[in-house]
N, C-alpha and C positions, 0 to 999 in steps of 0.2 A: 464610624468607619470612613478611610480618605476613598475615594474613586479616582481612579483613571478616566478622564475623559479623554476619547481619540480629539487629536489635533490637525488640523488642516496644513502647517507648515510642516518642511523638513522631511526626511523621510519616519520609517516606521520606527525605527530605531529611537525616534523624539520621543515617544511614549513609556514610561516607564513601567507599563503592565505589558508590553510587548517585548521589551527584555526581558523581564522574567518569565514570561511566556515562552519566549524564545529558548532561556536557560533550561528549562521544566523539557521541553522539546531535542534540546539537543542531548540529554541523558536518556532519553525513551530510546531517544533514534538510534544511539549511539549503542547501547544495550539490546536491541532487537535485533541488529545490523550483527555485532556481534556474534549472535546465537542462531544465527537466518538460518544456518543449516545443521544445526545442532541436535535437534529433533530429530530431522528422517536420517542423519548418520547415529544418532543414537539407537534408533530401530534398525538400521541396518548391522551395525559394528557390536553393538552389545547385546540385543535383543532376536536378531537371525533374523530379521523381517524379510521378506520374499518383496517382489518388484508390487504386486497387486497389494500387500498390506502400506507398502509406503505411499502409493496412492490414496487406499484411504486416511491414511493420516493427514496426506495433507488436502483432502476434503473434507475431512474434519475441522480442519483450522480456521476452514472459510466456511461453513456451513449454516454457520449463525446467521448470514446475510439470505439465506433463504426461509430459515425458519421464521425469524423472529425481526426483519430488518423493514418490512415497510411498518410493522407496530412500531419498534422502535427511534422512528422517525415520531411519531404524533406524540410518543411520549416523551421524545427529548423536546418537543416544541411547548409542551405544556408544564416543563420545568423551567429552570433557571441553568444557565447550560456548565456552568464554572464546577459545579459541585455532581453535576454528574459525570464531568473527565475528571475530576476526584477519585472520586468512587470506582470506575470502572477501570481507572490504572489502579490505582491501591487490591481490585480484586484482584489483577490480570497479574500482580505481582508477587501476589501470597499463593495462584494456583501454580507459577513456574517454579516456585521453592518447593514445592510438596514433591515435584520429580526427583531432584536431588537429594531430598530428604529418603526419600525409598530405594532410591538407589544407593545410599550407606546403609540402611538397612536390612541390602538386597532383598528387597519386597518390591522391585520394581517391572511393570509387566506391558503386554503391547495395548490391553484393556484400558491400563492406565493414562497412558499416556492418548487412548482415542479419547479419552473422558477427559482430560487437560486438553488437547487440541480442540476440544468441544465447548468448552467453557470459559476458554481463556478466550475462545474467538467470540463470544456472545462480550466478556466483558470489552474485549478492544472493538468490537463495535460501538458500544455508547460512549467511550470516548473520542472516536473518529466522527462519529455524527457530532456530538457537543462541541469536540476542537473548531468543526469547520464551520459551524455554526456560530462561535464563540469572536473570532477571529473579527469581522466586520466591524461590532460592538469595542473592539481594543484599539486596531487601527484608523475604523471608517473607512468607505466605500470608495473614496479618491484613491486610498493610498494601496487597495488593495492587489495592484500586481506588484509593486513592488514587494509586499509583503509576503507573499505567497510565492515570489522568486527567492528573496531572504528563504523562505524555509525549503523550497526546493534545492537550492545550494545547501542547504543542511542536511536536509535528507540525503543528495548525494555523496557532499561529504563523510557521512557517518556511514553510508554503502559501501563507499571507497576505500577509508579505513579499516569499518569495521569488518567487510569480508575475507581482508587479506587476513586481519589481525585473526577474528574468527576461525577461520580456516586451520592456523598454526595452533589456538590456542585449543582448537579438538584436537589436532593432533599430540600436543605436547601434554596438557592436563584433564583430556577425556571433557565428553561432550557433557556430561552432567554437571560440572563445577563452573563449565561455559553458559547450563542455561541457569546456574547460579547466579554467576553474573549480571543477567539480564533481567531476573526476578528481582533483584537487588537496585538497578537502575528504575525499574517499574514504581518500586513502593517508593522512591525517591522524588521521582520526577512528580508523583503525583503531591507528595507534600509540599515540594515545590512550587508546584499549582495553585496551592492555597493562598498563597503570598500573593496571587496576582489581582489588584483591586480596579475592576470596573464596573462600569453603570451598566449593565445588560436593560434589553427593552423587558418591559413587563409581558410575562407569558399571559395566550390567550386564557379566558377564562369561561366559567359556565360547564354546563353538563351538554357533551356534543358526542358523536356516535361516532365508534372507533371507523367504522366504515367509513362514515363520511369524511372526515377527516383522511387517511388512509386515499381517497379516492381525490382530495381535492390536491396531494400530492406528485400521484400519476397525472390526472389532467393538466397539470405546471408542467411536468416534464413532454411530456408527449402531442400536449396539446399546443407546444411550441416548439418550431419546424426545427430551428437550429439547438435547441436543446435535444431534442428526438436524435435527429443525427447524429452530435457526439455521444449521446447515450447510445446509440446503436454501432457507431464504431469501436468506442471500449469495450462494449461486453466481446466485440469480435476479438479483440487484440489481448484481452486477458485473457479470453477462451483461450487461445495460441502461446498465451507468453506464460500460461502457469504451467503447460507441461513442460517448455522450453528449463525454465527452472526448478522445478521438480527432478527432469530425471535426468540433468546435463551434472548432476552430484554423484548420481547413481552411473552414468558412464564412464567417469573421470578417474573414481574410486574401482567398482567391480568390470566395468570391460576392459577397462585402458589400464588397474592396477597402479596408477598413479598414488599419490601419498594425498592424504586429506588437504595439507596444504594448495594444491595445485586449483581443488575447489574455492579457496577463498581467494589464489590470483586471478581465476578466469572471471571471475564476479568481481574482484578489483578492478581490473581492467574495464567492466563494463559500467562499475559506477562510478570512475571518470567520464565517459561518455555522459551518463546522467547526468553529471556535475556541468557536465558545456552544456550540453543542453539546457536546464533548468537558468545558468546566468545569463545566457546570450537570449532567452526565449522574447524576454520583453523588447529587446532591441529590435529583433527581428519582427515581432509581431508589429511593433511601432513602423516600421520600413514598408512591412508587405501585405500588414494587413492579419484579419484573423483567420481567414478564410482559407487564403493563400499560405498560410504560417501551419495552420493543420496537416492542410494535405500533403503541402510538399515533405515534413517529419513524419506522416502515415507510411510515407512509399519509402522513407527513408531506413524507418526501424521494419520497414517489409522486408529490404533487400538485405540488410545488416542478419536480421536474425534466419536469411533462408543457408548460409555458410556453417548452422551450428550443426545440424548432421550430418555435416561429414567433418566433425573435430577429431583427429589423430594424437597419439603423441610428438609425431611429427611437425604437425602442421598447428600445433594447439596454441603461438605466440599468433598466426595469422588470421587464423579464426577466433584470439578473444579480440583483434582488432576490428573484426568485423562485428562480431560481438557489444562492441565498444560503441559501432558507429548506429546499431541499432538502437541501443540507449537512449544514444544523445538526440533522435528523432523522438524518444517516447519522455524524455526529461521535458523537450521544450511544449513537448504536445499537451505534459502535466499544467504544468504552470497555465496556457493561455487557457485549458479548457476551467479549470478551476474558477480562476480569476473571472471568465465569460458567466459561469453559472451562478458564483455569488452577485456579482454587477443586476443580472436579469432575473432576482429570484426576492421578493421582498421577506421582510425581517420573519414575521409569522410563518414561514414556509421554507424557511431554511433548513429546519432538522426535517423535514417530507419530501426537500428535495433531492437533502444528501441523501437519508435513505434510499429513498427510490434510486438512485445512483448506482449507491453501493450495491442494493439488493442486485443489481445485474450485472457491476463490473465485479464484486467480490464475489458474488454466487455462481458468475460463470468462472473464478477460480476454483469452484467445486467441483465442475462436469469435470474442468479441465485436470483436476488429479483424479475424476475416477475413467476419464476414458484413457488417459495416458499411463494410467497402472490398468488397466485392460490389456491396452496394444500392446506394451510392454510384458505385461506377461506370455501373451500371446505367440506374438510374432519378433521380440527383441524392443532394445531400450531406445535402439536409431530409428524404427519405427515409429517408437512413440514422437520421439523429435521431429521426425519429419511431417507427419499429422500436424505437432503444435505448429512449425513454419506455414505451414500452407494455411493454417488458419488465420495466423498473425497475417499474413500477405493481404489477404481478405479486408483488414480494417481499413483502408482507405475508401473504400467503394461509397460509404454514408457517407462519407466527407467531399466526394465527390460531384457538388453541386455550387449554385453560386456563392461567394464569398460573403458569412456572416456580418451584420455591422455590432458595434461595439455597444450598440445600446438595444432594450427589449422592443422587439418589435409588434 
């Protein structure tokens, strides 16, 4: 078998396991993006789901990062990481088709679809820990903000298109043929995957105790001050920015009466935003440093997302611009946070770090659809928005100290 080894000249793109990397990626993306709200408009528009059922759906979705996400960190580190984003897109791909399958069937129920947001989130979990794990090993540690901006500008790109696209295509061929779509880009991208030939390092070996392992995770992340801190600012900022997305679907559609489509412009609009953000990140970060590059995008996607409760039909071009300008703070804050944790995390502890990560930035997408389908049932859907703002506003506060350096301290 040939390998990819990363190369030190040129950029990421020299390597030929990183475009097909890249390719296997921008079908995911592009496919997910697509269907991003296909789900809770499918429990809403076909299934009658109330404000509090569409909550838990989509703490369902991210749920797996509480369950099962600091284990699934030791065990992605004790594999070979290429064959486990295999597997976990090829599951994540056969469970989105079983929706649409019962929904021609009309066997299709709100049960079902908690138990696909429940397992589809465990399989996109071990491919997000192996991707981010995987990635070092294809391009090398020189190249890697450039790399990680490449796929940021991916990932915005395929937000940008595929929400607007999304949006029309719930509205024109119903949401179930849409999360067709996406199930279909899943089992793809991951055959895809296959093609990709590199030299991964040899997983640790030996019989060692899930605990400890698990623990030597947490103390990487926590037991290092500027890892700490941006770990404690995302889980702020997801806590806030998962009800922001959640129920800004739900107001657009049942308060405002707007047409499905108007959901995929107002998310277009913001992942342009993502899109500057994520290219311009590294420039800026180069400029101002990483310190200074967080915080000032922390207070940026603060003030951008405090304008989304009070979106009208009236006012809804002005508010997805602000919308938009929240993004472009949380696109750039992607990118340099990434880049800083892989830089300061060695080979062995990479799937224990991402987990650990994710376990608080995807799991606090979990409170954040059960307390924003709470308020929302509660007290109204602007409610629950205004909660997710004032929480998102909160995430700069850890960032709020002196400026990180670019190497492990």
């Amino acid at each position: 078998m040939t390998t990819t080894i990363p190369v030190t000249s040129g950029g990421p793109f020299a390597s030929a396991g990183f475009r097909r990397f890249f390719a296997a990626r921008t079908l995911a993306e592009s496919g997910t993006e697509v269907a991003a709200f296909a789900l809770p408009l499918l429990a809403v528009l076909v299934l009658d789901a109330a404000p509090a059922q569409v909550g838990l759906l989509g703490a369902l979705t991210t749920a797996a990062y509480l369950l099962v996400g600091l284990p699934a960190g030791v065990w992605t580190d004790r594999l070979r990481r290429r064959p486990v984003l295999v597997a976990g897109q090829l599951l994540h791909g056969l469970i989105l088709l079983s929706i649409p399958l019962a929904w021609f069937l009309d066997a299709l129920t709100l049960t079902q679809l908690y138990v696909c947001a429940l397992l589809g989130g465990v399989a996109s979990l071990f491919a997000r820990i192996a991707q981010q794990g995987l990635l070092p090993a294809i391009v090398g540690r020189d190249r890697l903000m450039a790399a990680n901006s490449a796929l940021g500008g991916l990932s915005s790109t395929a937000l940008l298109a595929g929400r607007g696209a999304g949006g029309h295509l719930v509205q024109h061929l119903g949401a179930p043929l849409v999360i067709l779509i996406d199930g279909i880009s899943q089992l793809v991208s991951g055959l895809l995957t296959l093609t990709v030939r590199v030299r991964e390092p040899e997983p640790a070996t030996g019989a060692r105790s899930l605990r400890t392992e698990v623990a030597e995770g947490l103390l990487h992340v926590f037991g290092h001050p500027r890892l700490r801190s941006m770990a404690l600012s995302a889980l702020l900022v997801n806590l806030g920015l998962g009800a922001l997305v959640l129920m800004t679907p739900v107001l657009i559609v049942t308060d405002l009466g707007l047409a499905e489509g108007r959901v995929g412009m107002f998310f277009m609009v913001g992942a342009a935003g993502v899109l500057l953000g994520s290219l311009v990140a590294a420039r800026v970060e180069a400029r101002l440093g990483p310190g200074r590059t967080l915080l000032g995008c922390a207070l940026i996607a603060a003030a951008g997302g405090a304008a989304v409760p009070f979106l009208t039909a009236g006012n809804f071009w002005a508010v997805s611009a602000f919308w938009a300008l929240s993004q472009a703070g949380i696109g750039a804050v992607n990118v340099v946070q990434l880049t800083l944790r892989q830089r300061w995390t060695p080979d062995h502890l990479l799937g224990r770090m991402t987990a650990t990560l994710r376990f608080m930035m995807t799991g606090a997408l979990t409170f954040s659809g059960l307390y924003a389908g709470a308020v929302a049932q509660a007290w109204g859907v602007r409610a629950a928005l205004v909660a997710g703002a004032v929480i998102l506003a909160l995430g700069w506060i850890p960032l709020s100290r002196p400026s990180p350096s670019t190497t492990h301290d």
